[in-house]
Structures are given as structure tokens and as C-alpha cells.
ZADOMAR-562922 format. One record per residue (C-alpha): z, x, y; residue in one letter. Coordinates in steps of 0.02 Angstrom, whole numbers, plus 50000, padded with zeros to 5 digits. Each point is the difference from the previous one (the first is absolute). Example, Ala and Ser with C-alpha at 12.3 -4.5 7.8 and 13.67 -1.06 7.14 Angstrom:
# ZADOMAR-562922
503905061549775a;499675006950172s;
//
This chain:
# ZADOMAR-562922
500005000050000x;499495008250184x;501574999450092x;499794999550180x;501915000150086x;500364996550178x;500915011150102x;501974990449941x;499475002349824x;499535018249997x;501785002350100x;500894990149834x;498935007749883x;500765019750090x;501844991150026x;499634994549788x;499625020949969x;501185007350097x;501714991549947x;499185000149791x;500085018050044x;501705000550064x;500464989649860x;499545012349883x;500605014150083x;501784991550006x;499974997449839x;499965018949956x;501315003850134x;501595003449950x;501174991450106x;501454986049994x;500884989150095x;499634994250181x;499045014550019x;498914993449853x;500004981650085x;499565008950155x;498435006949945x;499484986749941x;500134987650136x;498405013450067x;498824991849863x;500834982650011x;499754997450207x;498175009049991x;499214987849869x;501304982750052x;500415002750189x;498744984950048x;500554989049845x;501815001050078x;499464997550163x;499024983649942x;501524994149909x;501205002050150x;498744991850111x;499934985749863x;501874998850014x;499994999350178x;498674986250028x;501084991049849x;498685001949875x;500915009049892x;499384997249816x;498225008649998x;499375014349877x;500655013950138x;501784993949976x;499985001149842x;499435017149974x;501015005250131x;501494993849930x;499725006349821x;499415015250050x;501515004350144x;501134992349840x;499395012149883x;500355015250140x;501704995950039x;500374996349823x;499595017649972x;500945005050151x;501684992249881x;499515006549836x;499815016750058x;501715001050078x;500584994149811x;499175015149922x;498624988149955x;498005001650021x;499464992750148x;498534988049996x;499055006850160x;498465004949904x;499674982149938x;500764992950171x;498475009850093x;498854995549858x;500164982350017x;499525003550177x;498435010549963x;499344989549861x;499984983750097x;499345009450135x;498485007049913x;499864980549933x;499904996050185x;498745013450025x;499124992149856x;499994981450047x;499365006050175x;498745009649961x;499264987149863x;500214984950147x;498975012350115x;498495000949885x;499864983449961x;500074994550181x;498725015350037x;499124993049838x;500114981650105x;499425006950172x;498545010149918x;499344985349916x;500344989350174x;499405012950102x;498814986750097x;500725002450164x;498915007350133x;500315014750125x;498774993250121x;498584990350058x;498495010650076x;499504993350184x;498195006450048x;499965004150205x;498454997450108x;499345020449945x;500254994349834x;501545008949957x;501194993749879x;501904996950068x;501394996649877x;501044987850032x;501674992249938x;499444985649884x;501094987950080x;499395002850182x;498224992349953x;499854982750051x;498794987349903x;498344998550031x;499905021950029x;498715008349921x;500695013149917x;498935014449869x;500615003949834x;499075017749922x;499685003849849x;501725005449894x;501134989450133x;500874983949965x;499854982550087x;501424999250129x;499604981150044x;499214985849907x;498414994950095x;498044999649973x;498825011850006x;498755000150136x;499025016049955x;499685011949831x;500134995849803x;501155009449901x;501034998849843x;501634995649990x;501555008049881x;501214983850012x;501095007149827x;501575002850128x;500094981149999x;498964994549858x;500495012549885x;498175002149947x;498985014549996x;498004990450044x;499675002250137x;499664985950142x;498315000550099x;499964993650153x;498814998150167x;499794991850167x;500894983850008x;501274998249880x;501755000850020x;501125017949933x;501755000649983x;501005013950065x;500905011349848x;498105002749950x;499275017549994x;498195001450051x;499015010649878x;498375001950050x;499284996350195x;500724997150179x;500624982550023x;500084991550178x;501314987049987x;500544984750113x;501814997149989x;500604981249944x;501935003150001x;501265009050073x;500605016349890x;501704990249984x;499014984249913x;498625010949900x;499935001049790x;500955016250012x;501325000050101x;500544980749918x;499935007349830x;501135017650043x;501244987250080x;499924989049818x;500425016449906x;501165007550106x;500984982750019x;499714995249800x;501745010549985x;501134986850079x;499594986149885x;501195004849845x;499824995449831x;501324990149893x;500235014949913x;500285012750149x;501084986850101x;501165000449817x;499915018250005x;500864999550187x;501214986549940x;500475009249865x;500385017550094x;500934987950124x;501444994149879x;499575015749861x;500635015150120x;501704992950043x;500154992049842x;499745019449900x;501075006650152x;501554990749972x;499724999449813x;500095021550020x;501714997950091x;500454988749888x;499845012649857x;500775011950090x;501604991850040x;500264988349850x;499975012449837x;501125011750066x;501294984250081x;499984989849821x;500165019749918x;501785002350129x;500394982649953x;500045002949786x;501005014750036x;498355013449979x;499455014850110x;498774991550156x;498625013749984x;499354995750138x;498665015050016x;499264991449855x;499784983250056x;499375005050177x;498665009849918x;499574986749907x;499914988550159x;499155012250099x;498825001149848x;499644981850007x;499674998750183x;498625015049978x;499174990249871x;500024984650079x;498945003750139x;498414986349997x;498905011750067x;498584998149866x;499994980050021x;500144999350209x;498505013249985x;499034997449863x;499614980150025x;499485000250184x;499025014949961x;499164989949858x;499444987850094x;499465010850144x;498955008249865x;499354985249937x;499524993550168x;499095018050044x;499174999749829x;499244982250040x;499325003450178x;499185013849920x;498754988849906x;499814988650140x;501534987749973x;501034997450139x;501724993549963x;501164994150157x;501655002149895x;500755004749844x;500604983249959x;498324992949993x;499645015849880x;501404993949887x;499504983250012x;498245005149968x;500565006949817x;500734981349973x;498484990850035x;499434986649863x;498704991650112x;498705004550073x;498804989450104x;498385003550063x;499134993250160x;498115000049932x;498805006550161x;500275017350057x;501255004549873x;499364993749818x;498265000250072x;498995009950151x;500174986450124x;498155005750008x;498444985649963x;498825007849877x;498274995549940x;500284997549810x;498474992049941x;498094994650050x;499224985049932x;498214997950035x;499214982449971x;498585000349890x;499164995450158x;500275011750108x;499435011549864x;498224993350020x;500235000350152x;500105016950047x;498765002649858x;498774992150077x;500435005150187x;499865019449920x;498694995949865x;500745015249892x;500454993149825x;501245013849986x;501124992550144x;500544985549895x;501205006149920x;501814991650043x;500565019350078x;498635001550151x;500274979650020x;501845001250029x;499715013550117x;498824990750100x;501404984550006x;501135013250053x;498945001550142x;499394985050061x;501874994550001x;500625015750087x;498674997450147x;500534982250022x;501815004350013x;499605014350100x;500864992050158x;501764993449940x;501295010549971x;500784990449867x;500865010649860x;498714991349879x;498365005350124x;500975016250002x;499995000749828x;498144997249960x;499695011650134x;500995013449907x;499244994949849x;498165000250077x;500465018950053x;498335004950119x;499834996050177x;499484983950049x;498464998450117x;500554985550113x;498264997350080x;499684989649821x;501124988350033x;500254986250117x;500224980049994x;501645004249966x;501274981449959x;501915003549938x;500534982749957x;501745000049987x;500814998849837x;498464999849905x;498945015850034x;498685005750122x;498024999449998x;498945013050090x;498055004449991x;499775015049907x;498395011850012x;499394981250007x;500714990849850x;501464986650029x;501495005549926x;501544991549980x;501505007149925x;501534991049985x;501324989649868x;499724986049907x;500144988750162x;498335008750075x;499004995349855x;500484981350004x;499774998750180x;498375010149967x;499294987649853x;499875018649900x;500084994949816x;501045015549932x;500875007849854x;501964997050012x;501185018549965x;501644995549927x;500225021050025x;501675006450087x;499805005050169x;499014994250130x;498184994249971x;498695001150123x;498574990149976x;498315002250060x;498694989250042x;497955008650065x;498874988550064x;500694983649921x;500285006449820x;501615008249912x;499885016950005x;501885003549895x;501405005450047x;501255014950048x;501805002349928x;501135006950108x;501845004149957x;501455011350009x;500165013549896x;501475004849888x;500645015450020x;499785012749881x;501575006749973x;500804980350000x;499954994649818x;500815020049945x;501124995450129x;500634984449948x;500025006049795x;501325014450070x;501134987850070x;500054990449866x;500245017049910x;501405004850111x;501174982649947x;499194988250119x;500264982949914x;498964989950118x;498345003850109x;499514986150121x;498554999250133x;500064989550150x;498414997150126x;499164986850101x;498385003049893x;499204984249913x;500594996549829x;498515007349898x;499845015350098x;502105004049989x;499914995949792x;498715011349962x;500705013150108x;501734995049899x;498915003549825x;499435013250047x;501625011150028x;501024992749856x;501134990850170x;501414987149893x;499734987550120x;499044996250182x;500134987650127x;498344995850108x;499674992750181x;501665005150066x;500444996850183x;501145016450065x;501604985549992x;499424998049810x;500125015649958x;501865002950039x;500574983149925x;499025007349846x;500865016350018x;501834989450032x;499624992549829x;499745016649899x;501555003550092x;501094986749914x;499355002649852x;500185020349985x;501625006149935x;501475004250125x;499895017049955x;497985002050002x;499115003350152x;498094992550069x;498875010750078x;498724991650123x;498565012350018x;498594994050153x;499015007750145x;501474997450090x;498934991750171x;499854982549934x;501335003049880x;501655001850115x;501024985249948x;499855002449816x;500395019949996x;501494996050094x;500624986349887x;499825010549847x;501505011149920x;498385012050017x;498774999950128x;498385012849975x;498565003250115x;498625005749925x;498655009750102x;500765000650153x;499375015850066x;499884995550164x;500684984149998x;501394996750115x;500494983249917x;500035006649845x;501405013850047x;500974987250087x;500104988949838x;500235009349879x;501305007249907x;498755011749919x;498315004950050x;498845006649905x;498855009150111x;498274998149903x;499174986149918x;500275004949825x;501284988449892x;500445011849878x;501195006150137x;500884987349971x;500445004949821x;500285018350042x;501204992650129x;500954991949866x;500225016249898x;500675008550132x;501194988350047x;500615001349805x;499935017149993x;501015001450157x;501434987449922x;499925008749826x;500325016650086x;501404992850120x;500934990549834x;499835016149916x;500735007050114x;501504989450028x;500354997149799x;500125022749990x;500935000850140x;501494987249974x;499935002649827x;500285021150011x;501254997850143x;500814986649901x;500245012549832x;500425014750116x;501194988250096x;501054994649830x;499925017949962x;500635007650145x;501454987650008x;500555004049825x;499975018850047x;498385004449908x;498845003950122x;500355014250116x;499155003850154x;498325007849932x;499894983649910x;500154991850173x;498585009850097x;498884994749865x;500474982050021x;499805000150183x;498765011050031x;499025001149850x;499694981249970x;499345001050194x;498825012249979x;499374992349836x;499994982250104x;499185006650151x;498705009349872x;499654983049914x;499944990550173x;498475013650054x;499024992949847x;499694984050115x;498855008450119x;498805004849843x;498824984149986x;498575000749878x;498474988850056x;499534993949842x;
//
């Protein structure tokens, strides 16, 4: 492991050397008595001065019971104790007294030094913030300036191997865009003159001329640094235990060490028997060492910190770690179908050429070869792309997109939207009219009905039926893997809920393997439909609503869960959500959920070793077993295994 220390960690790491050294030396030296105690107060106040300072400080704010009190009590304990067995002609314990010191020192160092990398780890993988945003003067000089001194509506320039400072839209270049700080994926984004960028991006390829929408305060990057750097104060169930249980632990260990200090040796006086009380303050001092709850108040925070850094990694942002541990709970998951099941994106899926409009064409081309259904369909492309050549409906778009060649508007004209029904235009002088079922009625076009799911476009040239275009949104790819992983994962129930007509929403539903779907949902319909899953999940099992998060607002907020799912750039979405996926891909959803159980499987791990090892060292310290080597181990060596353990959080694999 590279270990990079700060400046306060090399100066532990030489006070750590330094009083081993001493140690050792002393050790060798042969001296007695307060001479002997003397010496070794060098060692002691070189490696604990700060720990005693901490613990006085503690006592004089009245927050006494803390992990610095502690050692310094057992450790002072162990020194004076020393200081009265030597003047009995005894062997002092000094040596362990400073060891104590040392070893939970170098478990400090420890703990430190494995919370730095992970939150270098974090910052590393966050590091989206910009420097500053390049201002070009009237010579055409570049100034930098501070990002949030650039008001909306600036043009700022972004080169080549600089990031976005400011969501806005390009105005001038092309370039290609590496979004993997926020998407966590490594393609690459092209992009050129209007459309919107997102600041966090790094530009790859050309200069970029950008128009500023939002302040630096409101952009993409500067809302998602605040939802990582915030996710810290919403606590888990099992971190807000962890603090309750430290609470009423440390005084409860405390006064349980005096009590074993004081009691033995009284009820010994009482039956008549020699107190020993050396013996039974060792023993106490003993079980105050080993009942420091280091490892726990560490190792779960840092768990979930991991966790949290591992998942922003791949693109998942989570705004707290309860929502990660109630993410590992989830038993429901449902689906809002456009943008996040699907592409939210109308697709051509199929051509049908009447038989027709075959002869048609083959007689307006007289080439035999040209009947065939391929050529046909392309030429029905076309006449319906030049007659919806004016609207920018998402279905003109569509067959636009489809047609994919530039469209020579000097060919048509006569053009006739009638609303709800379709539009009619003159095209390189046929009459075409391409529209629903409605057109063809009012039309008097005899025509061939498509029960197909999706949207059909129907075209009528020069008073006959030409056939007709199916348009529809497309599944996602990764949607039906998706949904087979939850289900893999323990989810007992999969439900879709969308606005969609019934046919279209069912054979979306088939399609995935989806346990059940609800269709033509108003946005109140969907929560009453999400209130019902609600009452009928168990108390203990959580729902997870996953949307866009823009239309979606009421329902992610009602759910135990809510999940936005490609909301880069999306304010909405980031506002709603209690996690946000940054890309469009649903698998992320399932990678979310392992994360979130590998995160609680690493923090109950953690818990059942360390209660269960202080408990055992506990019983046999009290009983006189267990010395103080036994008690270093228990303190500090069940927090360096803990905090080793916790570190595994921030390792995520992708697949």
C-alpha cells in the first residue's frame, strides 16, 4: 500500500520510533526504584503527552468517558502502580504502562492514515471541481477567472484537457467529451454546437466556446460535491447504535473497572483474607485498556464512508448512509417505463409498404429491380419525412432521424397539419398525407389497420394507401439484465408504472420479465400505486422508486427509496432523489444494491469481531487471565484488523 502521511502523521510516526527506542534501551538499563520510574516517564510523555492532554480537556468540558480517558487512566494506573511495587521490592510495570501508550498510539497512527486514503481515494474519484473558467479579452487572450465570478449567459472557452466549470451550451467547436467523473464510464461523449455540457466534464479533443446557463453555485458540479460532502450527516441505524452504544458503554466499563478494583479486595478484608489490592487494580486497569471501542466508533463510519466513495466511483451518487443501508433492505423495486426502462427516444421499428405503393414506384422508376419491399420502404421513408418536414413533433422528428439525408425543402409545399389527425403537404408533386387512423377516415383512404405497439403512421399518395410507419420507444439494452439481477439479488417483487397505453406498457412488461405493470397512470396514480405496495411490503422491507426524477418528484419522495436514473444534468433529478445514478444504464441500479450489502456485511462483521473479542478478553481480564499484552491486542489489534476490513468498502468491482 503507497503511504502518503501528512505532516502530523510523520511527527507520530518519529514520536512512535523514538520512545520504542527508549523503551528498549530501558529495558537493558540497570536501574531501580524512582530512578527507574523516572526514566521512564521520558518514553511515556513523548509517545502519550497529547492523549493526556485530550483526556484532561475531556474532563474539563465534562465529557469525560471517551477512548483518551481511558488510556490515560490505565496507562497513568499502570505507572504509579509501578511507582508502589517498586518501593515493595517488587517489579514495576512501567514497561507495559508505556506500551499500552505506544501501541494504541501506532493504532491511532494506523486508523489515520487508512481514513486519509480512503478520503484521498474519495476526492480522486470526485475530483470534478474546477480551478477556473477561461475568459477570452478583446486581443484574444485568455484570462482565468474564479468559477464563481462568471455570471450566466458569459461565454466562456474550455481547451482541450480542461474541464467544464459551468453547465451551458456550446456556441462554437465539436469535441469529445470524458463525463466518467460523474458517469463512471469510460465512452466517451461527442458533442458540438448547440447542445447543452455539464460542468465536471473534461474536454478531450477541440476548443469549446460555451454560453453559461447557471450560476457556478447552481451548475451539475458544484450540486453534486455539496451531495457528497453533506451525504456524511445522514447516519445510518447502525452508526447512530454505534454512538448510543459508546454513550452508555464507556461509563458503564469505567465504573465496572472501579468496581473491580474496590470490591475483591473489600469482600477479601471482610472473610478475614489478605486485600491484594495490587492484584485487583491490575486487573481493573487491565479491563479499562481492553475496553476501549475504538475498532467499532472507527471502523463503521469508515465503512460506510467507503461504501459511499466506492459508489460515486461508478457513477452512483448516494446523499447518506442510511439510504445505503436501506438500499441493502430493498424488496421492491419499481420502474417508471420512459427514460429509465426505455430511451425516452421514438424509433422507427418497422416499414410496411402497401402492395401499391410497390407498383407504384415501380412504375414511376420503371426498373423491375426496385420492387423489392427494401427500396419501397425507403421511398415511404421519404415521402413521409418530406411531408413532416415542417413540425417539430417528436414523431416528425423521428422519421426525420430515421430518413437520415438532408431534406430539399424546395419539393415540398401545400403544406395542411390538421390537428389531431396528421398533416398533408405536396411533395415533388404527389399528395401526401400522413397521419393516424383519424386522417384516413376523414380522407375516405381505404387502409390496412396495425394492431403493432407503438405509434403508427399511416400514409396516404395521391388518394391510395401507401402503408404505414411504426414508431415506438425503444427498450433499453441493458433493462431486461437489469431487472434478472434484481431479482437475483432477493428482490421479491418488480413493478412498472407509466402513463403509456395498455398494449404498449404489457409488452414492454413481457419483455423484461416485470411481475406486474400498471398503464395510463396520471403522476397522482402513481403514488397511490406506490402507497399500496407500501401496505403491502413487510415492516422491515424497503421499496425503491427508480424514475427520471423531472416528472417523477412526488413518487421518489414517497418511497422508503427514491432513485433517479440519468440525471446527469438534471437538476430535478438531484433534488429528488435519494440516489442518483448519473447515466442511463439500469444495471446501476443492481451494482448499487451490492454495494450497499457489501457495505452492511462488512460493518456487521465488524461489530460481531469486535464485541465478541473484547467480550472474551473482558471475562478474562476480570478473572486475572489476561495481562496487559493481552489487552493491547484487544484494543488495538481488533482496530487495526476493523479499520483494515472497513478499507475493503472502497474496492467496488463493476461487474
Amino acid at each position: 500500500m503507497d503511504i502518503d502521511m501528512t505532516k502530523k502523521q510523520k511527527k507520530v510516526l518519529y514520536r512512535i520510533i523514538i520512545a520504542a527506542i527508549l523503551i528498549v534501551v530501558l529495558y537493558f538499563v540497570p536501574v531501580e526504584g524512582y530512578l527507574r520510574f523516572a526514566l521512564y516517564l521520558i518514553p511515556y510523555f513523548i509517545i502519550g503527552y497529547d492523549i493526556l492532554r485530550k483526556a484532561a480537556l475531556g474532563i474539563a468540558h465534562g465529557e469525560v468517558f471517551d477512548e483518551n480517558f481511558l488510556m490515560a487512566v490505565a496507562t497513568v494506573g499502570a505507572m504509579l502502580l509501578g511507582v508502589y511495587n517498586e518501593s515493595r521490592g517488587l517489579e514495576g510495570e512501567f514497561a507495559e504502562g508505556v506500551a499500552v501508550m505506544l501501541f494504541y498510539q501506532v493504532g491511532e497512527l494506523f486508523q489515520s492514515v487508512a481514513v486519509g486514503k480512503s478520503r484521498k481515494n474519495i476526492t480522486a474519484l470526485m475530483d470534478i471541481r474546477p480551478d477556473y473558467a477561461n475568459m477570452e479579452k478583446e486581443d484574444g487572450s485568455l484570462e482565468q477567472m474564479d468559477p464563481e465570478d462568471v455570471e450566466p449567459g458569459t461565454v466562456i472557452v474550455v481547451q482541450p484537457g480542461e474541464k467544464v466549470p459551468i453547465d451551458g451550451v456550446v456556441v462554437e467547436g465539436s469535441s469529445t467529451l470524458n463525463t466518467s467523473a460523474l458517469t463512471g464510464e469510460s465512452v466517451p461523449r461527442d458533442i458540438k454546437t448547440g447542445e447543452e455540457v455539464v460542468s465536471g466534464c473534461v474536454n478531450i479533443t477541440g476548443l469549446l466556446r460555451i454560453r453559461t446557463t447557471k450560476e457556478f453555485g447552481e451548475s451539475t458540479v458544484s450540486k453534486i460535491l455539496d451531495l457528497v460532502e453533506n451525504s456524511g450527516m445522514k447516519k445510518s441505524k447502525s452508526e447512530n447504535f454505534i454512538t448510543k452504544f459508546a454513550r452508555y458503554y464507556t461509563p458503564a466499563v469505567c465504573y465496572g473497572a472501579l468496581a473491580l478494583a474496590v470490591i475483591p479486595p473489600l469482600a477479601n478484608l471482610l472473610m478475614g483474607n489478605a486485600a491484594n489490592w495490587s492484584n485487583w487494580v491490575i486487573r481493573a486497569l487491565t479491563f479499562l485498556v481492553i475496553s476501549c471501542p475504538c475498532a467499532l466508533v472507527i471502523s463503521i463510519p469508515l465503512s460506510f464512508f467507503g461504501g459511499i466513495g466506492g459508489a460515486s466511483a461508478c457513477g452512483i451518487l448516494v446523499k447518506g448512509s442510511n439510504y445505503l443501508e436501506a438500499l441493502a433492505q430493498t424488496k421492491y423495486v419499481v420502474f417508471d417505463k420512459t427514460g429509465t426502462l426505455t430511451k425516452g427516444v421514438f424509433q422507427v421499428t418497422e416499414i410496411q409498404p402497401s402492395k401499391a405503393f410497390e407498383n407504384y414506384i415501380a412504375e414511376k422508376t420503371a426498373t423491375a429491380e426496385e420492387t423489392e419491399s427494401e427500396p419501397a420502404g425507403r421511398e415511404l421513408l421519404k415521402y413521409a419525412a418530406y411531408a413532416e418536414s415542417y413540425s417539430n413533433h417528436p414523431i416528425s422528428k423521428s422519421l426525420k432521424d430515421a430518413f437520415g439525408q438532408e431534406i430539399d425543402m424546395t419539393k415540398v409545399s401545400e403544406v395542411e397539419e390538421i390537428g389531431g389527425h396528421g398533416v398533408t403537404a405536396l411533395v415533388d408533386g404527389a399528395k401526401v398525407a400522413a397521419g393516424n387512423a383519424k386522417l384516413m377516415k376523414k380522407l375516405g383512404v381505404p387502409y390496412e389497420e396495425n394492431t403493432g405497439v407503438g405509434t403508427v403512421v399511416y400514409l396516404a399518395i395521391n388518394g391510395f394507401y401507401a402503408g404505414y410507419i411504426l414508431i415506438s420507444d425503444v427498450v433499453k439494452e441493458q433493462s431486461a439484465q437489469a431487472v434478472a439481477a434484481l431479482k437475483a439479488a432477493g428482490v421479491k417483487k418488480t413493478v412498472m408504472l407509466t402513463g403509456d397505453s395498455d398494449a404498449v406498457a404489457r409488452h414492454v412488461a413481457e419483455q423484461l420479465g416485470l411481475d406486474e405493470v400498471k398503464s395510463e397512470l396520471l403522476p397522482g396514480d402513481k403514488v397511490d400505486a406506490v402507497e399500496a405496495l407500501l401496505d403491502e411490503k413487510g415492516a422491515k422491507e424497503k421499496l425503491a422508486f427508480v424514475g427520471d426524477g423531472i416528472n417523477d418528484a412526488p413518487v421518489l419522495s414517497r418511497a422508503d427509496i427514491g432513485v433517479a436514473m440519468g440525471a446527469l444534468g438534471s437538476d430535478a433529478a438531484i433534488e429528488a432523489a435519494d440516489i442518483v445514478l448519473m447515466d442511463d444504464n439500469p444495471m446501476k441500479l443492481a451494482l448499487a444494491m451490492r454495494i450497499s450489502r457489501k457495505c452492511l456485511r462488512i460493518v456487521y462483521e465488524n461489530i460481531v469481531f469486535a464485541l465478541g473479542v473484547k467480550a472474551i478478553c473482558l471475562l478474562l481480564g476480570a478473572l486475572g487471565i489476561a495481562g496487559m499484552w493481552l489487552a493491547i491486542f484487544a484494543d488495538v489489534g481488533v482496530m487495526v484488523l476493523a479499520v483494515l476490513n472497513a478499507v475493503r468498502c472502497l474496492k467496488i468491482k463493476s461487474k
